[in-house]
C-alpha positions in Angstrom: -20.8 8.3 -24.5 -22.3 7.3 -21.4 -20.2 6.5 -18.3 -21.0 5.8 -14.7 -18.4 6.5 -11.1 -19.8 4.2 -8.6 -17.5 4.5 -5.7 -16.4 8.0 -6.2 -15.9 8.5 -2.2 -12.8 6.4 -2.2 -10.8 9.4 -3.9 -11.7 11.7 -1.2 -12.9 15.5 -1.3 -11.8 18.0 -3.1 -11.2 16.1 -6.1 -12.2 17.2 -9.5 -13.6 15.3 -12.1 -13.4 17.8 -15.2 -10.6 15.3 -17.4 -13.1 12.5 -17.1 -16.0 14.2 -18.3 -14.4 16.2 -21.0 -13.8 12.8 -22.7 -17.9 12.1 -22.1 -21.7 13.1 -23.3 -22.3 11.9 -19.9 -21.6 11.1 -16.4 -23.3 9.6 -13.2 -21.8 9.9 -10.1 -22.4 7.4 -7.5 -20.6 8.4 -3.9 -21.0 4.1 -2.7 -22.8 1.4 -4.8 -23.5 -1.7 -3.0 -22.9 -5.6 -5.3 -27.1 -5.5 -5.3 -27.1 -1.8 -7.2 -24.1 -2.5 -9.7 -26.4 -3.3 -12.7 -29.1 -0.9 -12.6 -26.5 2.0 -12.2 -24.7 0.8 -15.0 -27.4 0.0 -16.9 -27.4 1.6 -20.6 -23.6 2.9 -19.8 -20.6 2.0 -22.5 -17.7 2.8 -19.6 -17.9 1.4 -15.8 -15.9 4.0 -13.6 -14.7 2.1 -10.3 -12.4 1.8 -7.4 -12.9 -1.3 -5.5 -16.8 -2.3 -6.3 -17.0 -6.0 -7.4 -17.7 -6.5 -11.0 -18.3 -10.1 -11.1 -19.1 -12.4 -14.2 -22.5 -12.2 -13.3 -22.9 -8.2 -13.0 -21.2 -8.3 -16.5 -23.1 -10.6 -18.3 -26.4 -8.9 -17.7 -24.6 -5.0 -19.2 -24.8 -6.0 -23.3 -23.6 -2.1 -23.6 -20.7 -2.3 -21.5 -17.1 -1.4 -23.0 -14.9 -0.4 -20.9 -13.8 -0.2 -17.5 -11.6 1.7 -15.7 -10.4 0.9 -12.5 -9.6 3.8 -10.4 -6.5 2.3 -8.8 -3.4 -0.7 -9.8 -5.4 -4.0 -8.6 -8.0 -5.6 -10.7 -8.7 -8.3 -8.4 -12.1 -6.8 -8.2 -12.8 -7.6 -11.6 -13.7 -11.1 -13.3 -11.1 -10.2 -15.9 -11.8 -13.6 -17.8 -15.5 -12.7 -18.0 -14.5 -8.9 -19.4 -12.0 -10.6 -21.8 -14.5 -13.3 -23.1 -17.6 -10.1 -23.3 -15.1 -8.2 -25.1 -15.0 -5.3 -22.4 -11.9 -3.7 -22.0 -10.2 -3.0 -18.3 -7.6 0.0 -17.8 -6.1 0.7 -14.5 -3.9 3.1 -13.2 -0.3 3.2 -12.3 2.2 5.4 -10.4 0.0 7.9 -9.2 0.8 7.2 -5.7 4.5 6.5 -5.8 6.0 10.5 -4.0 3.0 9.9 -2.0 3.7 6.4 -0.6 7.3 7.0 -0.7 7.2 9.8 1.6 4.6 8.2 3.7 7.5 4.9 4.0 10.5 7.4 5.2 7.9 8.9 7.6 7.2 5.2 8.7 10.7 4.4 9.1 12.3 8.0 10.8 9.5 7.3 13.4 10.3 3.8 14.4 14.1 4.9 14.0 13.7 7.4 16.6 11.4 4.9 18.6 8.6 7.9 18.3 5.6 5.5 19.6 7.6 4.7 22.8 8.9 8.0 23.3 5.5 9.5 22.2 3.7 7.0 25.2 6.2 8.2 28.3 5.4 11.9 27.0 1.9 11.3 27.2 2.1 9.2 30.6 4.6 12.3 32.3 7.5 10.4 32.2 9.8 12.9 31.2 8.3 15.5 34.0 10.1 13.0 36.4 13.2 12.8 34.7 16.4 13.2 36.9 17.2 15.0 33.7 16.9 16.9 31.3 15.8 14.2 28.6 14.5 10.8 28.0 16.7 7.9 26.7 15.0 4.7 27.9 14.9 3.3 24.1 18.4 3.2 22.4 17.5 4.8 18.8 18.8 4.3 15.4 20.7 6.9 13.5 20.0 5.8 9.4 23.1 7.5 8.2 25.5 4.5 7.1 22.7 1.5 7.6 21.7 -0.9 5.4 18.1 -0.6 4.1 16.7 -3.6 2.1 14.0 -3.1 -0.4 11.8 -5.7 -2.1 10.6 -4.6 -5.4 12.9 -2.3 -7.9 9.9 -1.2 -9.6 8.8 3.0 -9.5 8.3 3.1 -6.5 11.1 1.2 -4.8 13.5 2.7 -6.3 12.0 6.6 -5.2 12.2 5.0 -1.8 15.7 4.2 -2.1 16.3 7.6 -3.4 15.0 8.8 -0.2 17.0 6.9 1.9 20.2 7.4 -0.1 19.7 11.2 0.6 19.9 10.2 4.6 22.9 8.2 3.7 21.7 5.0 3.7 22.9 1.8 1.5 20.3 0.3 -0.1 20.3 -3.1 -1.6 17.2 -4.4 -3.5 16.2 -8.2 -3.1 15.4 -11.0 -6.0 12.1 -10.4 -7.3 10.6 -13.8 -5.0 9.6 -16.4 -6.6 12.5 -15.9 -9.7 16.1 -16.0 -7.0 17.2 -18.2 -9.7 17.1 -16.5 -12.4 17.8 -13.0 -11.1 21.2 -11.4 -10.5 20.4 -9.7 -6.9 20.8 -11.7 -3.8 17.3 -13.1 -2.4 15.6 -11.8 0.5 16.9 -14.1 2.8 20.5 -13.6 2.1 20.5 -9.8 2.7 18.4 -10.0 5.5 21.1 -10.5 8.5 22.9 -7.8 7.5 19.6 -5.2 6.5 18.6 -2.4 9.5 15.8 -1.8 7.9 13.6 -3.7 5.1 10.8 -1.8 3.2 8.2 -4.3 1.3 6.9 -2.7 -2.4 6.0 -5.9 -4.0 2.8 -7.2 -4.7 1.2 -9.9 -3.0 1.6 -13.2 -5.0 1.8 -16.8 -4.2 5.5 -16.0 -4.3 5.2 -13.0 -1.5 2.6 -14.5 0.7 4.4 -14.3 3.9 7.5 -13.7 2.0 8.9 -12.4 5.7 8.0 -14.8 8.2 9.3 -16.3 11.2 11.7 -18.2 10.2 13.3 -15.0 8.2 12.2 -12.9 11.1 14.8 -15.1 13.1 17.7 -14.3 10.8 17.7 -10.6 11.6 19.2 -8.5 13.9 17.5 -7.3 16.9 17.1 -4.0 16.1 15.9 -3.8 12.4 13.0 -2.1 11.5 10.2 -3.9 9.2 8.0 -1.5 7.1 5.0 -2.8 4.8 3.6 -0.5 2.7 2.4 -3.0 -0.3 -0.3 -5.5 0.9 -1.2 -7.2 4.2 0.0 -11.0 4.3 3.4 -10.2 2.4 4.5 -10.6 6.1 3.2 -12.9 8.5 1.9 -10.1 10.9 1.1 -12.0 13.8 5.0 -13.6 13.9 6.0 -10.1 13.6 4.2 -9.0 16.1 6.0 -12.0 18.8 9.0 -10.9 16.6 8.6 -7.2 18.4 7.4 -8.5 21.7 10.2 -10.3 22.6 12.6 -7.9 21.2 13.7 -9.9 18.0 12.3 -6.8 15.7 12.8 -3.2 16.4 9.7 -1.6 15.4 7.2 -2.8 13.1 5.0 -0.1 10.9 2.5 -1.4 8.3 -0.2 1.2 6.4 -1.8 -2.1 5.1 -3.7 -5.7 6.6 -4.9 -8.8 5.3 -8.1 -7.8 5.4 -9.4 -4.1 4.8 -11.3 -2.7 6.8 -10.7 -4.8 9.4 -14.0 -4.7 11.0 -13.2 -7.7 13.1 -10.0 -6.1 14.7 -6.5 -7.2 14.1 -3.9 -8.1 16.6 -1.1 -5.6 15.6 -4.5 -2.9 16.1 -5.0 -4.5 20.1 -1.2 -4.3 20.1 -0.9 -0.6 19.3 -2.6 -0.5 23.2 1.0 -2.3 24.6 4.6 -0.2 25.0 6.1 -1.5 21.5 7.8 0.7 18.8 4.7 -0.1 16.6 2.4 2.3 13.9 0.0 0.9 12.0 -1.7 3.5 9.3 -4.7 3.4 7.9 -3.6 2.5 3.9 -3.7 5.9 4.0 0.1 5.7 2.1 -1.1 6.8 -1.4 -3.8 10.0 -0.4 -2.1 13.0 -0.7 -4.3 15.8 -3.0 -1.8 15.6 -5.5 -2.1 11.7 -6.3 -6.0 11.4 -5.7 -6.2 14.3 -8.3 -3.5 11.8 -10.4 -5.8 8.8 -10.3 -8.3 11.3 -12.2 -6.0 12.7 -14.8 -4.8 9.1 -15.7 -7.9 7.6 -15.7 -9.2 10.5 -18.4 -6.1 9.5 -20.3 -7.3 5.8 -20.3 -10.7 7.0 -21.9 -8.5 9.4 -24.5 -6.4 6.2 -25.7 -9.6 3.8 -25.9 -11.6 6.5 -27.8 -8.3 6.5 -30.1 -7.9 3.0 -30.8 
C-alpha cells in the first residue's frame, strides 16, 4: 500500500513518521503541495496523508485509486466530504492530541492578562520602572484568579482539562449551554453567566450557532475587568467589538491564538492593536504545538490506517 504526506511541514521538526509507515509498502513525503500539484503527487496512491491541502471534488474525481484519507488534524473543512462519501473514499481525522497542549497554552493566556503582563511588560521595556518613586510598578490594578468565576464554552476534552486547571488556582468554573441547543440543555446559556464570569475561555467550534457567539451586545453585559480568551476558531467572537470592548475599558484583556482568516497576510486589527498600551496577546495558533502532541497527531493517524486495514 501506497500512501502520500503532502503538507508534512505543518507538524513541525523533529517529528517522526515511523507509525505511519510501519502500516505501509510505501511513502512519499511532500514538505508543501500547492492545489495545481495535488493530483500528480497522489497519483497511483490508495491513502492521501494531509493537514490542511484542499482536496476538492475535482482533485478526487480524477484519483480512481484513492481510499482513504487521513486528515492530519480535527477539521475536515478542507475536504469535499460529499465527493469522498459519493467516490467511496474514506476520511479519518484526528482528535485530542492537542488538548494538555492547548490547555496549558489557555492558563498561560489567562495568568498573563490576569497579571496585566503586556502592560506591565511595555513600561519595563519603555524604563518606566527605573523612574519609579518606588520600589515597584502598580499602574494596572491586576486580578488574583483564586475565588473568580471562569466561564467556559464547550464541556468537551478539552474544556473540561481547562477547568481542571483553573480549579487547581481556585477558581469556579461554570460551563455554558452548548449554543445553538439553550433549550434543550440543563446549563445556563452564555449570556446568563456572562455578568457574573471574570474570565470566559471559548473551546467550541465555529458553527452557524458560534459565529460571533460573544459579540457586542454580550460584550456589554460583562464586567469591566473580565478577561476574554479564544483559543478555538477566529469569528467565535466578533474581534473587532472586542477590540472597542478593550479600548474603552469595557474588557480587561483580550488574548486570542486564533483569527478569522489564517495567515492573515492582509493584517488584522487586533495585530495593529498589539502596537497600542492594551492588556492584549495574540498568538500565533500556536496553542496545540508542543513535541509531545505534533508527535500525537502521528501516532493517531497510524492508528487510523491500523483500523481501516482491519475493517
Amino acid at each position: 500500500m501506497k500512501a502520500v504526506i503532502l503538507d508534512a511541514a505543518s507538524l513541525g521538526p523533529g517529528i517522526d513518521l515511523t507509525p505511519i509507515r510501519a502500516h505501509l509498502d510505501a511513502l512519499d513525503v511532500h514538505q508543501y503541495s500547492a492545489r495545481e500539484q495535488v493530483a500528480e503527487r497522489l497519483a497511483g496512491a490508495e491513502v492521501a496523508i494531509v493537514n490542511k491541502v484542499v482536496l476538492d471534488g475535482d482533485a478526487l474525481a480524477a484519483l480512481p485509486g484513492l481510499k482513504l484519507i487521513c486528515v492530519l488534524a480535527t477539521g475536515t473543512n478542507n475536504i469535499d466530504m460529499a465527493a469522498a462519501e459519493r467516490l467511496g473514499i474514506a476520511v479519518r481525522n484526528v482528535t485530542a492530541y492537542g488538548t494538555a497542549s492547548v490547555a496549558q497554552h489557555t492558563l498561560m493566556l489567562m495568568l498573563a492578562l490576569a497579571t496585566r503582563l503586556p502592560r506591565y511588560q511595555r513600561d519595563v521595556a519603555e524604563g518606566r520602572w527605573g523612574e519609579s518613586p518606588f520600589f515597584c510598578l502598580m499602574d494596572h490594578t491586576t486580578l488574583q484568579l483564586e475565588g473568580k468565576r471562569l466561564v467556559i464554552v464547550g464541556q468537551g476534552e478539552l474544556g473540561s482539562k481547562v477547568a481542571r486547571l483553573a480549579q487547581a488556582f481556585g477558581m469556579h468554573v461554570d460551563f455554558a449551554a452548548r449554543p445553538g441547543n439553550e433549550a434543550h440543555d440543563s446549563r445556563q446559556s452564555l449570556g446568563e453567566l456572562a455578568p457574573e464570569a471574570d474570565a470566559i475561555s471559548l473551546h467550541c467550534p465555529l458553527t452557524e450557532a458560534t459565529r460571533h457567539l460573544v459579540d457586542a451586545d454580550l460584550l456589554a453585559t460583562l464586567k469591566p475587568g473580565a478577561l476574554l480568551i479564544n483559543c478555538a476558531r477566529g469569528g467565535i467572537i466578533d474581534e473587532d467589538a472586542a477590540l472597542e470592548a478593550l479600548r474603552d475599558h469595557r474588557l480587561g484583556g483580550l488574548a486570542v491564538d486564533v483569527l478569522p482568516t489564517e495567515p492573515p497576510r492582509d493584517g488584522h486589527r487586533l495585530l495593529d492593536a498589539l502596537n497600542e498600551p492594551l492588556n492584549l496577546i495574540v498568538t500565533p495558533h500556536n496553542a496545540w504545538i508542543t513535541p509531545e502532541a505534533r508527535q500525537r497527531i502521528v501516532t493517531l493517524t497510524a492508528d487510523n490506517l491500523r483500523h481501516w486495514q482491519a475493517d
